[in-house]
C-alpha positions in Angstrom: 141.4 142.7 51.9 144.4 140.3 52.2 147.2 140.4 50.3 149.7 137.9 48.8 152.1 138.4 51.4 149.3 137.4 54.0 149.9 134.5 56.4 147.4 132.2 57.8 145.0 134.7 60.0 145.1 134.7 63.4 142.2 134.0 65.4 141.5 138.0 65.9 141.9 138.5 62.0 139.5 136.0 61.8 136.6 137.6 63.5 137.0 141.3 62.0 136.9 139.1 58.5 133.7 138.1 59.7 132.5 141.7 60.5 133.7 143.0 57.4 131.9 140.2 54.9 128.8 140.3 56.4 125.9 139.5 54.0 124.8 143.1 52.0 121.3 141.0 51.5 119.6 137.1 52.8 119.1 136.1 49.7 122.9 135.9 47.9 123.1 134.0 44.8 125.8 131.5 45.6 124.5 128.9 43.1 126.0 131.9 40.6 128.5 132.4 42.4 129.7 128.9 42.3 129.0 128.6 38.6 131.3 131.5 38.1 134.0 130.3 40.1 133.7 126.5 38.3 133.8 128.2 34.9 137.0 129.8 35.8 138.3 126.4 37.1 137.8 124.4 33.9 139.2 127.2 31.8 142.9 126.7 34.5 142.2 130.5 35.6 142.6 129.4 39.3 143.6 132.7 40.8 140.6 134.4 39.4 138.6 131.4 40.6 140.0 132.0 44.4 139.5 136.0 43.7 135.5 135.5 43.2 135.4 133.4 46.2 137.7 135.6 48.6 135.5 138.4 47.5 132.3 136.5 47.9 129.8 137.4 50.8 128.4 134.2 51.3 129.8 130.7 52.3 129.8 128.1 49.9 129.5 124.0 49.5 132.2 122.5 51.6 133.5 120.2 48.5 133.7 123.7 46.6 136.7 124.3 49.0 137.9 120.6 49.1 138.3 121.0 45.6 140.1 124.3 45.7 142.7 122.6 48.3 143.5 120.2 46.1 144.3 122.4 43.4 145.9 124.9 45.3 148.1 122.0 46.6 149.0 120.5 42.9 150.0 124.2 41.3 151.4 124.7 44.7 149.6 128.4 45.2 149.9 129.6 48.4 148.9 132.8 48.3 145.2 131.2 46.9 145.3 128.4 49.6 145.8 131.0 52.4 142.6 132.7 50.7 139.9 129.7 50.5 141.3 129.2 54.5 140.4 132.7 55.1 137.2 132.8 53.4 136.2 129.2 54.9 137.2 130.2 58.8 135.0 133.5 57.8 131.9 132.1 56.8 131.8 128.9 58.6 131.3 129.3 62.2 132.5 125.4 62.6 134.1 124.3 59.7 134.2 120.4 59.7 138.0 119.0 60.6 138.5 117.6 57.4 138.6 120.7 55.7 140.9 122.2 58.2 143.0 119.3 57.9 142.8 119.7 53.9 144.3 123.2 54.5 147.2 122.1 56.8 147.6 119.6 54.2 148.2 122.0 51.2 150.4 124.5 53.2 152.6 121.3 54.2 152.5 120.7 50.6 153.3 124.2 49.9 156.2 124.5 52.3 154.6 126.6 54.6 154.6 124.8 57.9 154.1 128.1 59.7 150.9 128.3 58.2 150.2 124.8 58.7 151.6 124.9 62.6 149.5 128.1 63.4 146.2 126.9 61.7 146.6 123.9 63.7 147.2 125.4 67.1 144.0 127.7 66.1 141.9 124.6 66.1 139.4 124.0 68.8 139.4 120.4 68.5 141.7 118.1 66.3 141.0 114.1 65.2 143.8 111.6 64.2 143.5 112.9 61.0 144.8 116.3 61.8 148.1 115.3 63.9 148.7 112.7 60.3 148.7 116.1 58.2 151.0 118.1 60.2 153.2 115.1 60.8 153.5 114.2 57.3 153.8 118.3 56.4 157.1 118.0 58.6 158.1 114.8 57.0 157.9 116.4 53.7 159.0 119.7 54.5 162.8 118.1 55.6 161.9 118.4 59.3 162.3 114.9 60.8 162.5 116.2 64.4 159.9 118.1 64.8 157.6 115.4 62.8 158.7 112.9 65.6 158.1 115.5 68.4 154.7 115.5 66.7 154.3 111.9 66.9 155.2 111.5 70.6 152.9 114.4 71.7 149.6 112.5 69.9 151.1 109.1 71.3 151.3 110.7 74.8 147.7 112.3 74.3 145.9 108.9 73.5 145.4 109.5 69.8 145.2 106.6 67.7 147.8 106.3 65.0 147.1 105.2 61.5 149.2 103.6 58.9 149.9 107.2 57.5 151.5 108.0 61.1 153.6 105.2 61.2 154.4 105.7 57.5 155.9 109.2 58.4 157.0 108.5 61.7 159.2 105.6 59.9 160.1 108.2 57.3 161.7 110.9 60.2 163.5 107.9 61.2 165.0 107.2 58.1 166.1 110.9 57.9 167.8 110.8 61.4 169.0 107.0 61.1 167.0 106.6 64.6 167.1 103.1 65.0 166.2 102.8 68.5 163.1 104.7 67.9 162.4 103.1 65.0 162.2 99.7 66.7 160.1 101.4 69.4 158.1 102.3 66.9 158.0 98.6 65.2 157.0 97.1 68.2 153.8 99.7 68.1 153.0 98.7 64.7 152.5 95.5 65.8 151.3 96.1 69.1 148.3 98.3 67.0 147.4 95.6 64.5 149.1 96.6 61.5 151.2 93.8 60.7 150.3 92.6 57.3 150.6 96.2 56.1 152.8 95.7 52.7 153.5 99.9 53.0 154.5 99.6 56.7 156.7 96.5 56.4 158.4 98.3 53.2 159.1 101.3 55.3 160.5 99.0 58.2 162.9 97.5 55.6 163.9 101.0 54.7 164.6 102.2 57.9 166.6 99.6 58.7 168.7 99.6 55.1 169.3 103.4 55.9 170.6 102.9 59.6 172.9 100.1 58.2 170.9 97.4 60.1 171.0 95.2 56.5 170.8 91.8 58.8 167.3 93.5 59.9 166.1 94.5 56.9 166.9 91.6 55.6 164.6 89.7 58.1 162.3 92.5 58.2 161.5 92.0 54.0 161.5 88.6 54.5 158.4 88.6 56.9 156.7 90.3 54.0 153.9 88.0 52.9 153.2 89.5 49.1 156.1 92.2 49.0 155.1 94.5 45.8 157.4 96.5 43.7 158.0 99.1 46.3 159.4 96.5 48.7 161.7 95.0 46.3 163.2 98.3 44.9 163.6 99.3 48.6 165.9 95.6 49.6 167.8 96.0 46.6 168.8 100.0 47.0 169.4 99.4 50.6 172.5 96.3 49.5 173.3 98.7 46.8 174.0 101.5 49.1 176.0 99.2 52.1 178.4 97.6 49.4 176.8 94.5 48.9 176.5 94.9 45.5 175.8 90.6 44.9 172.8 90.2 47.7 171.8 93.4 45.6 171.7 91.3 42.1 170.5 88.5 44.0 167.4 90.2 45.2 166.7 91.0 41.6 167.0 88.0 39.8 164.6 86.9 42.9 162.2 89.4 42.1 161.9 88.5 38.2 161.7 84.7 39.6 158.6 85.3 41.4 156.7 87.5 38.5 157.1 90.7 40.4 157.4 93.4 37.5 160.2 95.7 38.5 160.1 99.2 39.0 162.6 101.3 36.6 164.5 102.8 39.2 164.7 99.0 40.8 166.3 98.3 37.0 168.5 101.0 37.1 170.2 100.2 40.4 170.6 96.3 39.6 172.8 97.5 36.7 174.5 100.0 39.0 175.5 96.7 41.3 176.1 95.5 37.8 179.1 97.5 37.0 180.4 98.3 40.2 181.2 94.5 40.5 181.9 93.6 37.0 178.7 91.6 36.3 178.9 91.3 32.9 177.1 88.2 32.0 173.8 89.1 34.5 174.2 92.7 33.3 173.7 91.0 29.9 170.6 89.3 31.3 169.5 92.4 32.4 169.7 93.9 29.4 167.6 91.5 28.0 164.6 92.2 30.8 165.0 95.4 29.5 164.0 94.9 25.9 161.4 92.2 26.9 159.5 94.6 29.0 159.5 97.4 26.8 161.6 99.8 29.0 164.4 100.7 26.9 164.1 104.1 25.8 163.9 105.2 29.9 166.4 108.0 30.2 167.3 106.7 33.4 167.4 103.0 32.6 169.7 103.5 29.4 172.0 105.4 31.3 172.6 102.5 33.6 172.8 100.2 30.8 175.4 102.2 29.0 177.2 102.5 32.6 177.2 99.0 33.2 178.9 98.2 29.6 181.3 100.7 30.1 182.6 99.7 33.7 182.4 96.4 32.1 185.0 96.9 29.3 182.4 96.3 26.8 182.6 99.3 25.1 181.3 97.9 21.7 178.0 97.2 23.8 177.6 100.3 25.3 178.5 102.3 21.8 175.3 100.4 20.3 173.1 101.5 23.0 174.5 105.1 22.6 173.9 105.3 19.0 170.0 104.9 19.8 168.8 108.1 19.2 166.9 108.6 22.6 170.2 107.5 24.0 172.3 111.0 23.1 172.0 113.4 26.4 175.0 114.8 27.6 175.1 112.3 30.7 175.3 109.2 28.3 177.9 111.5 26.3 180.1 112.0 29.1 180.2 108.4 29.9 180.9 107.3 26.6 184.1 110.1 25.9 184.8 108.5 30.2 184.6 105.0 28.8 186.8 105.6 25.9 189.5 107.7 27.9 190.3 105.4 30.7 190.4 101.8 28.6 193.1 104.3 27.1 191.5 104.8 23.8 191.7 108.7 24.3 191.7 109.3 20.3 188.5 107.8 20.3 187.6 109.3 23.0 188.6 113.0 21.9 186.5 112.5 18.8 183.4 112.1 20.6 184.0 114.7 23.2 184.7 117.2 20.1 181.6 116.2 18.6 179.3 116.9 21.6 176.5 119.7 21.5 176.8 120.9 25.0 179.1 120.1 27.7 179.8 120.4 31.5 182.2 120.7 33.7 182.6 117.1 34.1 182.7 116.3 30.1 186.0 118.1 30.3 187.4 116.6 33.1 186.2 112.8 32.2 188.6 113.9 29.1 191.5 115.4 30.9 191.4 112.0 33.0 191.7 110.4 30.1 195.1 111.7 29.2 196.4 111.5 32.7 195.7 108.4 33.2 197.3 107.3 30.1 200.6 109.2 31.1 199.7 111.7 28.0 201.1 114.8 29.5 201.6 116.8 26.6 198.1 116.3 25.0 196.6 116.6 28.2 198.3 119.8 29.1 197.6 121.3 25.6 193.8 120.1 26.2 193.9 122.1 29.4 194.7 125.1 27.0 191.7 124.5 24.9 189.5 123.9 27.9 191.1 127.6 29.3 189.4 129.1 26.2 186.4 127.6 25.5 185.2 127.2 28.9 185.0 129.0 32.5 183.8 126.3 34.3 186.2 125.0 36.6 186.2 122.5 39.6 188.4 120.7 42.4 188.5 118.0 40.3 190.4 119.9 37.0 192.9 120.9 39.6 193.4 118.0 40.9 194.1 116.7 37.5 196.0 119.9 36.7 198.5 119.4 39.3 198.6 115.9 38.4 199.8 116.8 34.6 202.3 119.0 36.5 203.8 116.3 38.2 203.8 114.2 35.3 205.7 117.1 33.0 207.7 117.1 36.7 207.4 120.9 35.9 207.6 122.6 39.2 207.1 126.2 37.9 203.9 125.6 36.4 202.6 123.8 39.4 203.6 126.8 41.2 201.9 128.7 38.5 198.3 126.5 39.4 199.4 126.9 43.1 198.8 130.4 42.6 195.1 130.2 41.1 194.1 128.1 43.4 194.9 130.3 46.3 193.3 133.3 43.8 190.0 131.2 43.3 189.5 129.9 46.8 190.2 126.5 46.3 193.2 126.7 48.9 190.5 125.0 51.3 190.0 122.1 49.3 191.2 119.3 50.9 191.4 116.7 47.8 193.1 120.1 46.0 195.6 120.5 48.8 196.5 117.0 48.9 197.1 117.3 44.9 199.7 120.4 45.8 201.4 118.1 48.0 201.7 115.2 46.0 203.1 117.7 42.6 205.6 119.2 44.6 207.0 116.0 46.1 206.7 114.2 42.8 208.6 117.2 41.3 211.5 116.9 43.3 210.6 120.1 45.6 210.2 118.3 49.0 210.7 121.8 50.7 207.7 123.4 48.9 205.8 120.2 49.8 207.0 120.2 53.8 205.7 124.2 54.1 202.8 123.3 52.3 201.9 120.2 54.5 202.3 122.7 57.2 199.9 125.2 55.9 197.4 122.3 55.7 197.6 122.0 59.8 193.9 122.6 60.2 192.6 120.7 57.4 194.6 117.7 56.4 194.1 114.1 56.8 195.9 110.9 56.8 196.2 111.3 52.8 198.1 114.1 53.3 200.6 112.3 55.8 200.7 109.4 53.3 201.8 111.8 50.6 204.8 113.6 52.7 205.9 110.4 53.5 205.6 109.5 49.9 207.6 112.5 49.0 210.4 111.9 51.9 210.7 108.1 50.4 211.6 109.2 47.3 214.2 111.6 47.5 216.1 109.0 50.3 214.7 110.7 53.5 214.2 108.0 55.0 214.8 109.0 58.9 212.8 111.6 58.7 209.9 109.7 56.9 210.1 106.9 59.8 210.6 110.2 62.0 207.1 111.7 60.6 205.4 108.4 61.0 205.7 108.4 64.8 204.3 112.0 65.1 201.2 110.8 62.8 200.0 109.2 65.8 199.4 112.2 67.5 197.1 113.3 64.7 195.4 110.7 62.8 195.2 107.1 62.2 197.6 105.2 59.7 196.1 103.6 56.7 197.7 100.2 55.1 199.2 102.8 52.1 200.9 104.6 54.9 202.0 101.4 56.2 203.4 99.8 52.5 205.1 103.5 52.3 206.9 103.0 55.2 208.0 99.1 54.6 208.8 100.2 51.1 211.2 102.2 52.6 212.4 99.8 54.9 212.7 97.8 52.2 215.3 100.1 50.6 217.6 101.0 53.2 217.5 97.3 54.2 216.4 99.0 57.9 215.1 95.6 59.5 214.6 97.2 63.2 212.3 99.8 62.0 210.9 97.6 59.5 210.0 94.8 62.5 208.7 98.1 64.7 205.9 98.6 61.9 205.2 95.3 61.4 204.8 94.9 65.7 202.8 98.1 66.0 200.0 96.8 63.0 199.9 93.8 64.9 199.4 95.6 68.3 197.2 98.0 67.3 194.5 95.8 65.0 195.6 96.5 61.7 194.3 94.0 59.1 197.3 92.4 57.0 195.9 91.9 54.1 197.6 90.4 50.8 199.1 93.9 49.6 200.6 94.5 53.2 201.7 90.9 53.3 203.3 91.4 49.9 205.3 94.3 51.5 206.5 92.9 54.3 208.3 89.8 52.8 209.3 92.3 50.2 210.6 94.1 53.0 212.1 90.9 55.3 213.7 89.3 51.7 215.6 92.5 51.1 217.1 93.1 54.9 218.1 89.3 54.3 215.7 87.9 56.7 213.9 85.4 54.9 212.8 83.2 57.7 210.4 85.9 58.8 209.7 86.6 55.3 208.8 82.9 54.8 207.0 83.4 58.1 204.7 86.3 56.8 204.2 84.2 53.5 202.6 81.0 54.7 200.5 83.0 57.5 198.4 84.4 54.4 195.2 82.4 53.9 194.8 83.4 50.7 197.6 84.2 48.4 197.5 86.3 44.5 199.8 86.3 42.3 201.5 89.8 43.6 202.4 87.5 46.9 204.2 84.8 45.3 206.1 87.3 43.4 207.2 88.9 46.4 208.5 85.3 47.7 209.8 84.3 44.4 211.5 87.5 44.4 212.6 87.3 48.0 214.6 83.8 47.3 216.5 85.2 44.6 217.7 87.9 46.3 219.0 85.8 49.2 220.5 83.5 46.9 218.2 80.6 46.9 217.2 80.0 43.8 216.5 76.5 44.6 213.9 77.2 46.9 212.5 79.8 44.4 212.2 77.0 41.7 210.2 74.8 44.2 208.2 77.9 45.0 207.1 77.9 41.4 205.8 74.5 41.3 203.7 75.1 44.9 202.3 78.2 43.1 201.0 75.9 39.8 199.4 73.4 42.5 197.4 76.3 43.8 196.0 77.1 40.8 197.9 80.7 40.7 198.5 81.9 37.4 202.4 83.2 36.6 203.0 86.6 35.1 205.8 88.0 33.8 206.9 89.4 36.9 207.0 85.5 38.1 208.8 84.5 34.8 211.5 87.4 35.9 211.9 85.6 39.1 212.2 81.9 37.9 214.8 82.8 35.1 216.7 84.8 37.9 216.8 81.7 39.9 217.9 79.6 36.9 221.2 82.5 37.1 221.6 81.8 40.6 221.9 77.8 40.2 223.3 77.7 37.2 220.4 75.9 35.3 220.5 76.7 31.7 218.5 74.1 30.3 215.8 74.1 33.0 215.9 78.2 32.0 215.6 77.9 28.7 212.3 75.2 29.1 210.8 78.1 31.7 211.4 80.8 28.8 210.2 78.7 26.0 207.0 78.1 27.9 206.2 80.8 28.7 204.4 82.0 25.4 203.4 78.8 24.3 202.3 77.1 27.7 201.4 80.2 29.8 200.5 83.0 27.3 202.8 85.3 28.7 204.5 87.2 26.1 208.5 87.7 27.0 209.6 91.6 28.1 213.0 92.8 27.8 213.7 91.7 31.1 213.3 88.1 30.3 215.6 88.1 27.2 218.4 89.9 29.1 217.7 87.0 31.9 217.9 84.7 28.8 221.8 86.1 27.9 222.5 86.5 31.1 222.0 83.0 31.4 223.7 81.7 28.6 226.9 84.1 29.1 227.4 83.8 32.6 228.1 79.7 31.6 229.7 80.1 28.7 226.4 78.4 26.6 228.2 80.2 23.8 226.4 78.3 20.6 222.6 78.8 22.8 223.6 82.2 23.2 224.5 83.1 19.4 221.1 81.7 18.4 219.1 83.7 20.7 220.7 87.2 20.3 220.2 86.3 16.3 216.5 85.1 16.4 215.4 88.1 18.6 211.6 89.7 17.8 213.7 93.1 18.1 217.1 94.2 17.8 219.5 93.8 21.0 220.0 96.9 23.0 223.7 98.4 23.8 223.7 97.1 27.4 222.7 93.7 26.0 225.2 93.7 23.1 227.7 94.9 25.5 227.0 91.7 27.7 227.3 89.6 25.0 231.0 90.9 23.9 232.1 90.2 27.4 231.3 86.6 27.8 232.9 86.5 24.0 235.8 88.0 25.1 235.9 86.1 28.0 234.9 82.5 26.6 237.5 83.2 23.4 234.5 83.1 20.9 235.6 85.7 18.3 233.3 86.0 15.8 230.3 85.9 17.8 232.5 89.1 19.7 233.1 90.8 16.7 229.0 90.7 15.5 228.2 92.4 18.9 230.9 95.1 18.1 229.8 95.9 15.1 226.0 96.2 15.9 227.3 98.4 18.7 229.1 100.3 16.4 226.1 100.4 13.9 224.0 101.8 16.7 226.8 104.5 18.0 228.7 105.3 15.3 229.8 108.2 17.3 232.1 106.4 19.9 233.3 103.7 18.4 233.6 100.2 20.1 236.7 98.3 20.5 237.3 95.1 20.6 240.2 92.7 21.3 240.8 89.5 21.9 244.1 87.7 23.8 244.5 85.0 20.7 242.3 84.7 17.4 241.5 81.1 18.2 238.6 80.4 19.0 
């Protein structure tokens, strides 16, 4: 008899089978036989079931073994579906295709496409139906080029396709983002009849959403005369998955609007496009679909919900729908102690990660993150410490943030320390871990660890890597050789716009406008796109080598200009002395519609300095908490006495180191002693001494003046 381990019989197998179960008498009771083998069916005893029949002299009704296919195929049992083929091929001299094609069917189903590509070769004669099952067993089995093959063979031999060949054919397409064939295969599709087919069309839009056709797809969906819930999940995954996170929302509301109930997963990824994008208010809206339709305690749809509010910034939002109590699975866990962590709430966030019943790798690095990003070092490296106990999971991601806490403690050692397992646990590989070496040993001062580490990277690294080494390079003051490094990037791999505001940056501090002007000419040779940041760096760059016309230049090229931009021009003017034309800058910005920061603010009351405007400065300063909510930073109120000494506005000056929200620092007392000193104005001298004095008792201060008149 045949074993488990059997495979589908070969056609010799098949006829001593057919020696060896030859009837013992004519008259075999099959009706008992069958009753037997039903009993055992109903009672979920399927391999006894298959046992009876494989031991069975006598053939039986063919929907006896239609029905034993099918469950052989649900409980996927192979070893009982290569039985009921044997015993049918046995006993039925011509078994009807259907049946054969039932059997190919369930090993596809099974994963066996040996068995399925053997039995089918075995066959005689095949219909449409039979090339459909092994097409769609190689589909589903993760072969999409032999399924194709498939496909063209019974298109070359004159079989007539069905909508289930197309389906699959599409499908193979998908898998190998074929988009020639798959128009090919369009144009059949219509060619055959089988336009109007809501499954086809849906599988059209799909293929052409996976092979980042979106303009087609688009078309494609619309050409849809009733497009069902299938069709509308697949147009909104396929804008989710190319970025277009807006046509993706879009296509939702659209669906709602024409009475289309939504699929959960088609919920789920609207919220996705939801948070990646900010949404809040149609996230909101969502939200509300979601308790209308009854489809809030999905796993999968609460998890988008809480995602959404958390991106968001609404953390109060996505706390309530956490606090539900189908809501508590370690996914929705780790996104809450995530949420908490990088708003910078990382008490908050500790408490619920030390409250969690289980947790994975990830829960402890959402948490680590949390610290990191909040420039925690010492809590995050003692959590690191606790994590070292109670866990042994580990991934490239806690390096990365290990070496990232290194750099932050700018503790070389133990980042040598981490270097070590890394190498030890076979992360050295790694490229996001490597680039995390290189960065904590240039941010730690060690540019020669970081140079012989770049250069053990040789076969691995990418531009990150160069952007980092030229990172390091810029800021210990190599600057030759980080220009010097740039030019043999070429050779290797392409600049990105970091590597290019790097290298103005640098410019920009060595006030190196040839080298400066050679990076700007090479972006614009080579295609780059200046976009606002790079723009920003350049006059940043042109301001500080004191060539403002070409930083002026830069600045009214932009189309579109943020806040950041103007700063940089703003900036730019005072450095070269024209406060004037920063002032007027200031009042184009306002026309725009920009809103000033403080950085702005910094700028303006620096021009003020420059031209010697006290009053106008000390309107810009006044406004800016109660006209601009913009609350003033030390910076501004050292502008503010800068201002006010520097022109002897001895009275203005008095009042505003007096009425301060904080006390005045040394360097700020000590400016205001020198324009005392220097504008005769003893008694405000001798208050700044003796809150120097009050604050370093240690070395005292002294103070004289020429005369004691004032």
């Amino acid at each position: 008899m045949l074993h488990g381990s059997m495979n589908a019989s070969s056609a010799v197998n098949r006829l001593l089978r057919n020696k060896i179960h030859k009837p013992k008498t004519l008259q075999s009771n099959a009706e008992e036989l069958t009753n037997s083998i039903l009993a055992n069916l109903n009672s979920g005893h399927l391999r006894k079931a298959v046992s009876i029949l494989f031991n069975s002299p006598v053939p039986f009704s063919f929907s006896l073994y239609a029905h034993l296919f099918q469950l052989c195929t649900a409980r996927q049992a192979i070893v009982e579906a290569r039985k009921v083929e044997s015993h049918l091929v046995s006993f039925c001299p011509d078994p009807p295709l259907f049946l054969l094609n039932r059997a190919i069917e369930t090993y596809g189903r099974c994963g066996c496409l040996r068995d399925a590509r053997e039995l089918f070769d075995e066959m005689p004669r095949r219909d449409g139906g039979s090339w459909n099952a092994m097409i769609v067993a190689y589909t589903q089995c993760g072969c999409p080029e032999k399924a194709l093959g498939m496909f063209l063979s019974m298109n070359r031999l004159g079989v007539s396709a069905n909508e289930v060949t197309f389906a699959s054919a599409l499908g193979s397409c998908a898998a190998l983002l074929a988009i020639v064939l798959s128009r090919q295969i369009h144009g059949m599709i219509v060619k055959c009849g089988f336009s109007g087919n809501v499954i086809l069309e849906s599988s059209l839009v799909d293929v052409y959403g996976k092979c980042q056709v979106i303009s087609d797809a688009r078309k494609m969906f619309n050409e849809i005369q009733n497009p069902n819930a299938i069709s509308w999940n697949v147009i909104v995954r396929r804008y989710l998955e190319m970025g277009r996170e807006r046509e993706a929302v879009f296509m939702f509301f659209e669906m709602i609007r024409v009475n289309v109930k939504p699929l959960h997963f088609t919920v789920s990824n609207s919220l996705i496009a939801c948070s990646r994008i900010a949404a809040i208010l149609e996230g909101i809206q969502i939200h509300g679909l979601v308790i209308k339709t009854n489809i809030e305690e999905d796993e999968v749809v609460i998890s988008s919900l809480i995602h959404m509010y958390v991106k968001c910034g609404e953390l109060d939002s996505a706390c309530k729908i956490f606090d539900l109590p189908s809501s508590k699975n370690m996914i929705n866990w780790t996104c809450m102690v995530s949420g908490y962590s990088l708003n910078g709430r990382t008490q908050k966030a500790r408490e619920l990660f030390n409250e969690m019943p289980e947790r994975s790798v990830i829960s402890w690095n959402a948490m680590l993150a949390g610290y990191t990003r909040s420039f925690q070092w010492e809590e995050a490296l003692d959590f690191v410490f606790v994590m070292q106990k109670e866990s042994k999971d580990i991934d490239y991601v806690t390096l990365g943030l290990l070496l990232n806490v290194c750099a932050g403690l700018s503790d070389v050692e133990l980042g040598k320390q981490v270097h070590g397992f890394i190498y030890r646990r076979g992360f050295c590989s790694n490229l996001f871990v490597g680039n995390a070496l290189l960065d904590m040993y240039g941010k730690c001062g060690n540019v020669k660890s970081a140079r012989v580490w770049f250069y053990e990277m040789s076969h691995w690294r990418d531009r990150v890597s160069w952007n980092a080494l030229l990172t390091s390079y810029s800021r210990h003051g190599l600057s030759e050789v980080a220009m010097t490094k740039f030019w043999e990037m070429q050779g290797e791999t392409k600049a990105s716009k970091f590597t290019f505001g790097t290298l103005l940056s640098i410019c920009a501090n060595t006030f190196a406008l040839e080298p400066g002007r050679q990076i700007h000419g090479f972006m614009i040779r080579n295609g780059y796109e200046i976009d606002v940041v790079i723009r920003g760096a350049l006059v940043d760059m042109y301001s500080k080598c004191r060539y403002l016309k070409y930083a002026f230049k830069v600045f009214e090229e932009a189309t579109w200009r943020d806040v950041i931009l103007w700063n940089s021009m703003v900036l730019g003017c005072c450095h070269n002395r024209r406060g004037e034309v920063a002032l007027e800058l200031f009042g184009l910005m306002e026309k725009e519609g920009v809103e000033p920061d403080h950085i702005t603010f910094q700028g303006i009351l620096l021009a003020c300095i420059s031209e010697g405007r006290v009053e106008l400065g000390t309107q810009y300063f006044n406004s800016m908490s109660t006209r601009y909510c913009v609350i003033p930073r030390l910076e501004h109120y050292e502008c503010m006495i800068e201002l006010y000494s520097r022109y002897g506005f001895m009275d203005e000056l008095e009042d505003f180191v007096k009425t301060m929200p904080f006390d005045p620092t040394v360097p700020m007392l000590t400016r205001v002693f020198d324009a005392c000193r220097e504008h005769r104005h003893l008694k405000l001298g001798e208050w700044a001494a003796n809150k120097v004095n009050e604050t370093n008792p240690s070395v005292p201060f002294q103070f004289e003046f020429m005369d004691n008149g004032r």
